[in-house]
mmCIF file as gemmi writes it, N, C-alpha and C atoms, coordinates in Angstrom:
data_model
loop_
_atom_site.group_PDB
_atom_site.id
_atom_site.type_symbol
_atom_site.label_atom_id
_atom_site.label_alt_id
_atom_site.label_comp_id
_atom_site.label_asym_id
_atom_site.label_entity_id
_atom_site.label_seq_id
_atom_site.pdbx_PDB_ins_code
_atom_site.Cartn_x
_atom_site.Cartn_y
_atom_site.Cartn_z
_atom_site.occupancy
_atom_site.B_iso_or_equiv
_atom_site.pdbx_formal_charge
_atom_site.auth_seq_id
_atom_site.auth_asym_id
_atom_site.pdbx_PDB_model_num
ATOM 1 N N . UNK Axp A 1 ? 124.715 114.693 137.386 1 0 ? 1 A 1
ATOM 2 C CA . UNK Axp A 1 ? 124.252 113.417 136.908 1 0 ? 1 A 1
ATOM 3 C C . UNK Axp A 1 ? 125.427 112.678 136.271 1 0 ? 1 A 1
ATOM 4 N N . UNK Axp A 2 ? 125.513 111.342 136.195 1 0 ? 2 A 1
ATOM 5 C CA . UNK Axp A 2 ? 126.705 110.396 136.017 1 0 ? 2 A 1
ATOM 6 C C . UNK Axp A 2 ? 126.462 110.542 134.599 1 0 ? 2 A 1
ATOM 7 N N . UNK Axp A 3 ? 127.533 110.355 134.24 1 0 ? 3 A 1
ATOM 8 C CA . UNK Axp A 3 ? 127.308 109.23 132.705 1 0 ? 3 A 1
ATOM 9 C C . UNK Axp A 3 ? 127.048 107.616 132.776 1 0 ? 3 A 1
ATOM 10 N N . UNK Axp A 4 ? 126.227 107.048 132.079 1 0 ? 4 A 1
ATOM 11 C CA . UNK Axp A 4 ? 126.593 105.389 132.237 1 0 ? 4 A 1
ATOM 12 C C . UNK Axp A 4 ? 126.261 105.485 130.664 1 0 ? 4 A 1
ATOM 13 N N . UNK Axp A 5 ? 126.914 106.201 129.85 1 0 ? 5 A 1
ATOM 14 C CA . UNK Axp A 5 ? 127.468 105.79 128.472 1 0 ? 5 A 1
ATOM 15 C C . UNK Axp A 5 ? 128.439 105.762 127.891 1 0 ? 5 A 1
ATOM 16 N N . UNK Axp A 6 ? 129.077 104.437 127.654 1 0 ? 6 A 1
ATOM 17 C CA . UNK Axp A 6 ? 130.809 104.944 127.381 1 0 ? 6 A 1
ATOM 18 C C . UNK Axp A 6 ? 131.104 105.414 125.985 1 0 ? 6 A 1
ATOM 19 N N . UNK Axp A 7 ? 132.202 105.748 125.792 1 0 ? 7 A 1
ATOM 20 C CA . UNK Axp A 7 ? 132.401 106.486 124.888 1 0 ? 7 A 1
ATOM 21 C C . UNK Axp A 7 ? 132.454 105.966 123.311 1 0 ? 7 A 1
ATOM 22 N N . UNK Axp A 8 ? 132.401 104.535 123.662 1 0 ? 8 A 1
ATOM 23 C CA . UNK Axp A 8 ? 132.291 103.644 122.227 1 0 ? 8 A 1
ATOM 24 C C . UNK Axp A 8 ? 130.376 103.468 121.898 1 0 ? 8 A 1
ATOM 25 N N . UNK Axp A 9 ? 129.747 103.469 122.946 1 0 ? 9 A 1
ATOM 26 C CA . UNK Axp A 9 ? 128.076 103.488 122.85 1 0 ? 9 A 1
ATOM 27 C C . UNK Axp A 9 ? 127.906 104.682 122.219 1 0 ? 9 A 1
ATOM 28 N N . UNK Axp A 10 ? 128.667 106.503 122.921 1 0 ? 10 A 1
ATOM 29 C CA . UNK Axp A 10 ? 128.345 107.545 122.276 1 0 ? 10 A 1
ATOM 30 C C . UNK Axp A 10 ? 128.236 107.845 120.953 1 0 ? 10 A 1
ATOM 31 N N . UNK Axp A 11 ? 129.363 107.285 120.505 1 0 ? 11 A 1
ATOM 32 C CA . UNK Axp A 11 ? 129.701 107.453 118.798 1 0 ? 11 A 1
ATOM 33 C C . UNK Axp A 11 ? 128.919 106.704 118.297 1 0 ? 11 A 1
ATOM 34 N N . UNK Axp A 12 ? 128.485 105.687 118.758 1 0 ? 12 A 1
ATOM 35 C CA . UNK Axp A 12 ? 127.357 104.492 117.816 1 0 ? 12 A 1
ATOM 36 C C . UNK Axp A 12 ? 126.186 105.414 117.799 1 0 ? 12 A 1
ATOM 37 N N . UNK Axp A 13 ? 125.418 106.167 119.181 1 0 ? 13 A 1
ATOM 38 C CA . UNK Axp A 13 ? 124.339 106.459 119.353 1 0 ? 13 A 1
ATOM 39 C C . UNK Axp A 13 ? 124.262 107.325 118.12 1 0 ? 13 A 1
ATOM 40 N N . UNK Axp A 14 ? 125.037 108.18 117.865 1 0 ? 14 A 1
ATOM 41 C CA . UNK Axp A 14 ? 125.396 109.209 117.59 1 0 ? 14 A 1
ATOM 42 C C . UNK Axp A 14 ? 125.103 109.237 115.968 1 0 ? 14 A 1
ATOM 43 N N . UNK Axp A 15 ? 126.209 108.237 115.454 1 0 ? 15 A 1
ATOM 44 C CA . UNK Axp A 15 ? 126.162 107.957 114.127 1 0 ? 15 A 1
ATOM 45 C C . UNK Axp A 15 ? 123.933 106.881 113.817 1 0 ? 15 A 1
ATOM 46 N N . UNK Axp A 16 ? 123.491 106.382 114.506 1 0 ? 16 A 1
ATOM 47 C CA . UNK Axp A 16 ? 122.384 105.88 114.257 1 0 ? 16 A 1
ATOM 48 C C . UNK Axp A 16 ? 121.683 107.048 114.589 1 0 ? 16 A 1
ATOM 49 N N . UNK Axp A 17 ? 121.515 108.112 115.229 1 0 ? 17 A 1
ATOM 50 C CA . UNK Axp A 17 ? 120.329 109.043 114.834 1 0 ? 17 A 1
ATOM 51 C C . UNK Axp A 17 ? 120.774 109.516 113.669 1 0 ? 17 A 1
ATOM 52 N N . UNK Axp A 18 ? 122.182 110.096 113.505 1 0 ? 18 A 1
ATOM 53 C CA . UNK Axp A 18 ? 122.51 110.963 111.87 1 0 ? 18 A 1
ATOM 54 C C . UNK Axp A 18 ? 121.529 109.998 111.099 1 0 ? 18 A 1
ATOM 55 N N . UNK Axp A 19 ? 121.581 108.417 110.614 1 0 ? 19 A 1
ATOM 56 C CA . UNK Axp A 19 ? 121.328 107.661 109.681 1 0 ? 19 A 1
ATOM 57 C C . UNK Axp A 19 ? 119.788 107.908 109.976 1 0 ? 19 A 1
ATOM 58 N N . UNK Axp A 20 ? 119.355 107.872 111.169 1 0 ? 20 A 1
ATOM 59 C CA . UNK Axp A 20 ? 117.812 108.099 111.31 1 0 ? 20 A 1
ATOM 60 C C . UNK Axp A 20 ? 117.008 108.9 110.726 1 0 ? 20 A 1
ATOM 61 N N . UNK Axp A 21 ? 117.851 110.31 111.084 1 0 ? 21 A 1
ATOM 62 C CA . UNK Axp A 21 ? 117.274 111.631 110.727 1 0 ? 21 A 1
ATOM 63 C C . UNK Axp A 21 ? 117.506 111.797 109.299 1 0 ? 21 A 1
ATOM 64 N N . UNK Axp A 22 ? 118.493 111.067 108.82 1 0 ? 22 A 1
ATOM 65 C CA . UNK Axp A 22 ? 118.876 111.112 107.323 1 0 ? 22 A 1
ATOM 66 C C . UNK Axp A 22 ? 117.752 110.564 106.565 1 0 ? 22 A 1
ATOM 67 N N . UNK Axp A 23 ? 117.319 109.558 106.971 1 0 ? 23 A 1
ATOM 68 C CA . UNK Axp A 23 ? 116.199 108.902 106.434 1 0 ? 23 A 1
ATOM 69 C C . UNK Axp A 23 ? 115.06 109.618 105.825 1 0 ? 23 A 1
ATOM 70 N N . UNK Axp A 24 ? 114.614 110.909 106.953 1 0 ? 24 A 1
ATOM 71 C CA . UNK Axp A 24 ? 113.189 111.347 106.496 1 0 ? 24 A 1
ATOM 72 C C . UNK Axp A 24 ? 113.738 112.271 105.405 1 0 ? 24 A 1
ATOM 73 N N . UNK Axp A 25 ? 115.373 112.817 105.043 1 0 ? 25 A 1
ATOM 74 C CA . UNK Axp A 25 ? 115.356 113.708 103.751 1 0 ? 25 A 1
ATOM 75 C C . UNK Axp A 25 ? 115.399 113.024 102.681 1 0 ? 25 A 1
ATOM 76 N N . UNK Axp A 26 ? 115.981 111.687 102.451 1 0 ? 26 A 1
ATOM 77 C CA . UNK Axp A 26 ? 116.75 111.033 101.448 1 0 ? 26 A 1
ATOM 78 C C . UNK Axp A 26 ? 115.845 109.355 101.327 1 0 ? 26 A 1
ATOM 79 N N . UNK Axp A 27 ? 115.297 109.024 102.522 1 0 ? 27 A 1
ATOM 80 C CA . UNK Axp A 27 ? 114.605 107.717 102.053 1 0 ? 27 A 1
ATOM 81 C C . UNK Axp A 27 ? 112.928 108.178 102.074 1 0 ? 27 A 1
ATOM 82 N N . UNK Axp A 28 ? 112.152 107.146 102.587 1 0 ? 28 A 1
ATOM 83 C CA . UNK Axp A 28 ? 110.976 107.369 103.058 1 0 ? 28 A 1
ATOM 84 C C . UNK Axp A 28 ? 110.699 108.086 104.42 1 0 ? 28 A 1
ATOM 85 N N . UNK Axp A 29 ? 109.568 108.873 103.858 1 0 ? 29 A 1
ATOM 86 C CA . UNK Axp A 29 ? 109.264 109.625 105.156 1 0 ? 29 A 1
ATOM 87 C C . UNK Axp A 29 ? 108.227 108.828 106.153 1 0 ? 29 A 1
ATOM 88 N N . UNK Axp A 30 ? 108.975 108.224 107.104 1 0 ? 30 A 1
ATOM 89 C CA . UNK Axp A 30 ? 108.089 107.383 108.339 1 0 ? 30 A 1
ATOM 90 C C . UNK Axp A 30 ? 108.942 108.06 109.873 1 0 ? 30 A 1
ATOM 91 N N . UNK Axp A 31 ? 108.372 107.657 110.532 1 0 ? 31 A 1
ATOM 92 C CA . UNK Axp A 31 ? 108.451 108.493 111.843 1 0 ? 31 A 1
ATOM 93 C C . UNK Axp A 31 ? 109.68 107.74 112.571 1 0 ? 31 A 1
ATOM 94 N N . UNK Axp A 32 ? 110.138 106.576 111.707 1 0 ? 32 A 1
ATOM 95 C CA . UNK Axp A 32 ? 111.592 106.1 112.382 1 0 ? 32 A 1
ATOM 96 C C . UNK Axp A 32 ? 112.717 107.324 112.319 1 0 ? 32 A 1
ATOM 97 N N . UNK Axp A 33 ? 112.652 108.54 111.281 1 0 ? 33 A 1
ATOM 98 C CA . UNK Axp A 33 ? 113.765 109.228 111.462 1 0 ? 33 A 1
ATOM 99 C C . UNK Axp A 33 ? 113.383 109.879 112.28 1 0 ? 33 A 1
ATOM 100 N N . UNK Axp A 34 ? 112.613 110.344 112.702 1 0 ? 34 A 1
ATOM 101 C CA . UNK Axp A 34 ? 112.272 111.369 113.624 1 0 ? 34 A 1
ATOM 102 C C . UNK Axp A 34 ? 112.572 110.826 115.06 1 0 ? 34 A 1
ATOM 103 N N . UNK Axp A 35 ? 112.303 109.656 115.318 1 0 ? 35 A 1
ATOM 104 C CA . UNK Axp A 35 ? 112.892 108.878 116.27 1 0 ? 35 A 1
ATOM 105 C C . UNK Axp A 35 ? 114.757 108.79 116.961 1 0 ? 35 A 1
ATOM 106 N N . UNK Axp A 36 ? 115.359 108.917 115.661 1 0 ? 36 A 1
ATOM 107 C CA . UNK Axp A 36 ? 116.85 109.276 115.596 1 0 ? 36 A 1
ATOM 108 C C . UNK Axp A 36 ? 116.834 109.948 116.784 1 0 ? 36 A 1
ATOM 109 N N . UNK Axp A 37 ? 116.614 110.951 117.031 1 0 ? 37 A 1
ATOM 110 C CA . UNK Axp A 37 ? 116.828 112.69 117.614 1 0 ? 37 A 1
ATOM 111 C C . UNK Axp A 37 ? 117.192 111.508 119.499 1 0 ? 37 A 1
ATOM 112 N N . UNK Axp A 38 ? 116.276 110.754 119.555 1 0 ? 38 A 1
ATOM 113 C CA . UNK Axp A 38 ? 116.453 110.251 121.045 1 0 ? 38 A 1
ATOM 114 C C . UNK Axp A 38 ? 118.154 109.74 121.362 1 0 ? 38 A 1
ATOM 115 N N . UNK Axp A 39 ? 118.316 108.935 119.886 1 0 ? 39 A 1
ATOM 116 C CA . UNK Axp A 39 ? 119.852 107.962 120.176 1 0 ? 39 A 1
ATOM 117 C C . UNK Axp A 39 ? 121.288 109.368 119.998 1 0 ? 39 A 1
ATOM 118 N N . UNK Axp A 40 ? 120.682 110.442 119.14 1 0 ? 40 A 1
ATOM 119 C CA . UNK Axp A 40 ? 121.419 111.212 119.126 1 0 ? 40 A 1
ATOM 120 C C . UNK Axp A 40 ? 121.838 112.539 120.009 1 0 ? 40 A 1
ATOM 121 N N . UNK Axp A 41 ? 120.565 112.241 120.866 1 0 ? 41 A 1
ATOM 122 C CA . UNK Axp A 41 ? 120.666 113.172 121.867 1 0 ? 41 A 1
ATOM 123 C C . UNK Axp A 41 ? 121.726 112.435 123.451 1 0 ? 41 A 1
ATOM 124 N N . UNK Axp A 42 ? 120.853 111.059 123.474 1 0 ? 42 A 1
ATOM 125 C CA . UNK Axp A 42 ? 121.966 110.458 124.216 1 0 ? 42 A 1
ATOM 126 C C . UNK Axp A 42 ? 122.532 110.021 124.065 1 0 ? 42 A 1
ATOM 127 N N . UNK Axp A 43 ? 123.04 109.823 122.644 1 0 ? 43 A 1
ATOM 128 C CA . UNK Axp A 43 ? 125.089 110.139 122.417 1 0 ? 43 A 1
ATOM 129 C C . UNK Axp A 43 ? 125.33 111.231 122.534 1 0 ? 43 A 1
ATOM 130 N N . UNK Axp A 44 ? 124.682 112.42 122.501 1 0 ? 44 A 1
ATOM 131 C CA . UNK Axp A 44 ? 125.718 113.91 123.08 1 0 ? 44 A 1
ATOM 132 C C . UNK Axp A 44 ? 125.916 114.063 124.237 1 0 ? 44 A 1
ATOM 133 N N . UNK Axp A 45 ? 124.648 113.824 124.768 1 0 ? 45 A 1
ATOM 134 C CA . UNK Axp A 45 ? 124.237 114.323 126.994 1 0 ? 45 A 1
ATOM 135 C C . UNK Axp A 45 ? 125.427 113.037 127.36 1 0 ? 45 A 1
ATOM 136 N N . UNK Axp A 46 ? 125.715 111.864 127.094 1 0 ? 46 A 1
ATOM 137 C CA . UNK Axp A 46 ? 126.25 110.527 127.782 1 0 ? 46 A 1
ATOM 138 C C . UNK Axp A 46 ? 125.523 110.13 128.788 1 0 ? 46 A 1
ATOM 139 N N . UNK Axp A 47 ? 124.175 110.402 128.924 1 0 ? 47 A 1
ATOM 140 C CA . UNK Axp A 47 ? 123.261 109.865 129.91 1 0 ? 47 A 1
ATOM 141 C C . UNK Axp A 47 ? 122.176 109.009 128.574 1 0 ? 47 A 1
ATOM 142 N N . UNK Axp A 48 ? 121.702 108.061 129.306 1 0 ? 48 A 1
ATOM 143 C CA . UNK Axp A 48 ? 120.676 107.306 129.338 1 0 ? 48 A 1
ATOM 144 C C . UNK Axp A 48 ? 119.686 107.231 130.106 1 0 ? 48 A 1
ATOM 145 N N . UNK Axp A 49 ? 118.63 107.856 129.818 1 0 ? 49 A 1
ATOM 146 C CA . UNK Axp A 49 ? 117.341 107.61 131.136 1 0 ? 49 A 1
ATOM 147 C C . UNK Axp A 49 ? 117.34 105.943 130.989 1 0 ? 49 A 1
ATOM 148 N N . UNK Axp A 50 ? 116.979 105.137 130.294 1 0 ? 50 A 1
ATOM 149 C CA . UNK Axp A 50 ? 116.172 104.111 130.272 1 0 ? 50 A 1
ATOM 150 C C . UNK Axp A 50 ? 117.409 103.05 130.548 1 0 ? 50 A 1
ATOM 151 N N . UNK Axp A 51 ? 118.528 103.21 130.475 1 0 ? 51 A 1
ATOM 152 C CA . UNK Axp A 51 ? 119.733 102.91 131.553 1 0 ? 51 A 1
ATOM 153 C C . UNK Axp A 51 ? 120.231 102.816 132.914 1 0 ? 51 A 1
ATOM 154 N N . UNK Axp A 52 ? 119.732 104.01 133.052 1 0 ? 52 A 1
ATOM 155 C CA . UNK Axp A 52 ? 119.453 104.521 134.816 1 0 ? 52 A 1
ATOM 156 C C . UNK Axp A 52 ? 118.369 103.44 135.154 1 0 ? 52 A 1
ATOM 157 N N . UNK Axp A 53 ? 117.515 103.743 134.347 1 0 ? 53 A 1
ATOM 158 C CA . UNK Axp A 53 ? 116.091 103.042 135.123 1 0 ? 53 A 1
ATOM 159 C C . UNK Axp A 53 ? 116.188 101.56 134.922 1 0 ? 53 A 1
ATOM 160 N N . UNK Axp A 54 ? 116.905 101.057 134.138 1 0 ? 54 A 1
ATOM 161 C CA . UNK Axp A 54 ? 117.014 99.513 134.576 1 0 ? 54 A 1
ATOM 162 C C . UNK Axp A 54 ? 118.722 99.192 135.419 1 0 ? 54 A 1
ATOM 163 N N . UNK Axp A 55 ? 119.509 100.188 135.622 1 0 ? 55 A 1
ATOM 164 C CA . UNK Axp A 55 ? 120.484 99.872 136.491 1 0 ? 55 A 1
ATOM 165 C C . UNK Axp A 55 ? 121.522 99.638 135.584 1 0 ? 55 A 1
ATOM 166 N N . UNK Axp A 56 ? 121.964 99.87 134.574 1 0 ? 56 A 1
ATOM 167 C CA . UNK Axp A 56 ? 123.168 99.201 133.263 1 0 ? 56 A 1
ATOM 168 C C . UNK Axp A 56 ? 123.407 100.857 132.994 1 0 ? 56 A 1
ATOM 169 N N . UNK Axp A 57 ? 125.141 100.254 132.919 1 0 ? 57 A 1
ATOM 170 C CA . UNK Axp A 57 ? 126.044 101.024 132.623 1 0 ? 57 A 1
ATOM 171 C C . UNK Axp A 57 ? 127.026 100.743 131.573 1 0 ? 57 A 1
ATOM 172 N N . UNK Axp A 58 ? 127.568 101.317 130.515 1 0 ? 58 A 1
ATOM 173 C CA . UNK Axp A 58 ? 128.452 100.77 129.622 1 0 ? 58 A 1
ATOM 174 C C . UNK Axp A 58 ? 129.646 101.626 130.1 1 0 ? 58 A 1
ATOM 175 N N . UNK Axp A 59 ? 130.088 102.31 130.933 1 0 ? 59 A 1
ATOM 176 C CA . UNK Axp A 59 ? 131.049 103.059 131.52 1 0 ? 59 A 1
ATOM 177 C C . UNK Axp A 59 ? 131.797 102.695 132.525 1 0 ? 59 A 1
ATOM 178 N N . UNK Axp A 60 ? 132.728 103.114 132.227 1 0 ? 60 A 1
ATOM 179 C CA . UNK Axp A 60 ? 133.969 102.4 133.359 1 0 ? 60 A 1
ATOM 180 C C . UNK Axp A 60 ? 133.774 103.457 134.647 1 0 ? 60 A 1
ATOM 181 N N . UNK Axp A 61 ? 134.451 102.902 135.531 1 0 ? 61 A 1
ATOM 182 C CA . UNK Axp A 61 ? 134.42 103.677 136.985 1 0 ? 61 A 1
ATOM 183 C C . UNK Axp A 61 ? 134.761 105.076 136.758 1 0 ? 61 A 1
ATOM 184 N N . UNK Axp A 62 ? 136.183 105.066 136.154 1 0 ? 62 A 1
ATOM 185 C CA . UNK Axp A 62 ? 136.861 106.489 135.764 1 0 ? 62 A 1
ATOM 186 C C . UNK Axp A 62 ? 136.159 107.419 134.888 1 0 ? 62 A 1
ATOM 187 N N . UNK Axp A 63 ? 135.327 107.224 134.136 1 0 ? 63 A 1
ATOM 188 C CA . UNK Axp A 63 ? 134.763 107.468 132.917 1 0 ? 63 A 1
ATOM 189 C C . UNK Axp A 63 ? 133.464 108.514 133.934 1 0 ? 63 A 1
ATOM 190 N N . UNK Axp A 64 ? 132.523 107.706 134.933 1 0 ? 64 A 1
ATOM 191 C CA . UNK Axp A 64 ? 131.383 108.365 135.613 1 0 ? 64 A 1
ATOM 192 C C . UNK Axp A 64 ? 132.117 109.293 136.41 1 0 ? 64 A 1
ATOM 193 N N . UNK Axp A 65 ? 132.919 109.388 137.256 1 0 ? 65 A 1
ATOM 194 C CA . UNK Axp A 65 ? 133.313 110.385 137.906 1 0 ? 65 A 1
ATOM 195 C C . UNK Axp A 65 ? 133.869 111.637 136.942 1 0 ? 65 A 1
ATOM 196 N N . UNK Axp A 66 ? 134.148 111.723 136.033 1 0 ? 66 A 1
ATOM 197 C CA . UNK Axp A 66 ? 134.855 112.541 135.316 1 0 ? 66 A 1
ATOM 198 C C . UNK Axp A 66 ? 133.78 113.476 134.908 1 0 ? 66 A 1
ATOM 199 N N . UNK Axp A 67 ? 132.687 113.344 135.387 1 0 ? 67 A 1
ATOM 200 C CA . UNK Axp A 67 ? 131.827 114.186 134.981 1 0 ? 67 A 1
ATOM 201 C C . UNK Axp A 67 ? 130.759 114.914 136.703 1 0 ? 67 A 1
């Protein structure tokens, strides 16, 4: 499977679930942190389902083959 997440989207995804999941220890407990786990999972995998499925890529040519 390709990546179509580049590597500047990964680190964003990445850092907004930490802040997500941070939420349910340290702010209010609502189901937005629990939500985190999705942006932080696809900043690790570099796939996007809901990317694929509308056709958008934030990845350069070199970037998808490398995987």
């Amino acid at each position: 499977m390709n990546n179509n997440v580049a590597y500047w989207d990964r680190i964003l995804r990445v850092l907004v679930g930490l802040v997500l999941i941070a939420l349910v220890f340290v702010g209010p407990r609502t189901a937005w942190g629990h939500l985190g786990f999705v942006p932080l999972l696809t900043g690790l995998v570099g796939v996007c389902p809901l990317y694929r499925w509308l056709g958008i890529t934030t990845c350069s040519l070199p970037q998808q083959r490398a995987r």
